[in-house]
C-alpha angles and dihedrals in degrees: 000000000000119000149193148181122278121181119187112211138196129186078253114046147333106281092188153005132185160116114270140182100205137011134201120195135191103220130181090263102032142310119300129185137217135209132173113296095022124158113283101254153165126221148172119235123218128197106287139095124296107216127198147169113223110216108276094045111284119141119224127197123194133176109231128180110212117291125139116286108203129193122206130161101315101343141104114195119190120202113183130165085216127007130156126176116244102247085056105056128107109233090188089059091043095066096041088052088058106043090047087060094050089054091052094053089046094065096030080132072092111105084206095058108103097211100190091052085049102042082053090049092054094048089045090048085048091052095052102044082050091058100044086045 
């Protein structure tokens, strides 16, 4: 199968580089794929998991929030504002992440809760515990 090359990309560091034979991507309006060859493009990421397969057959999984994903030649940049790969991610914290933002929205009678933050933490925590599962 035809690759080419993905790099996944925080604001602080390079999560990954490599070369890949398929992509899945959770963008803002639903999941999209890319092969080799595919249309030069721009598009927004969601909260959700960015699959690939690494040239040779292996299946990746990594946990992205939100970010651009842009497609050019035989390219596949991924710009998230969080990512982590599956094998990396702290169930343990997972779960405390999440229960501490439902315990936020619990009490968001608090004028001090900041709902939208913890409504983006919970999805993020969901995400997470979805990929390690």
């Amino acid at each position: 199968m035809a690759t080419f090359e993905l790099e996944i990309v925080t604001p602080g560091k390079t999560l990954y580089s490599g070369t890949v034979e398929h992509v899945g991507a959770p963008g803002i309006d639903g999941g999209f794929g890319v092969l080799s060859r595919h249309q030069q493009m721009v598009a927004a990421l969601g909260i959700g998991s960015l699959r690939f397969r690494e040239e040779g057959g292996e299946e990746r999984l990594a946990a992205i929030s939100g970010g651009f994903a842009e497609v050019l030649g035989d390219r596949m940049t991924v710009l998230a504002e969080t990512a982590e790969l599956a094998e990396d991610i702290d169930g343990d914290r997972a779960v405390t992440a999440r229960d501490r933002a439902k315990e936020r929205l619990i009490s968001r009678r608090d004028p001090d809760i900041d709902t939208a933050r913890a409504v983006a933490a919970l999805e993020r925590a969901f995400n997470r515990l979805r990929i390690v599962d």
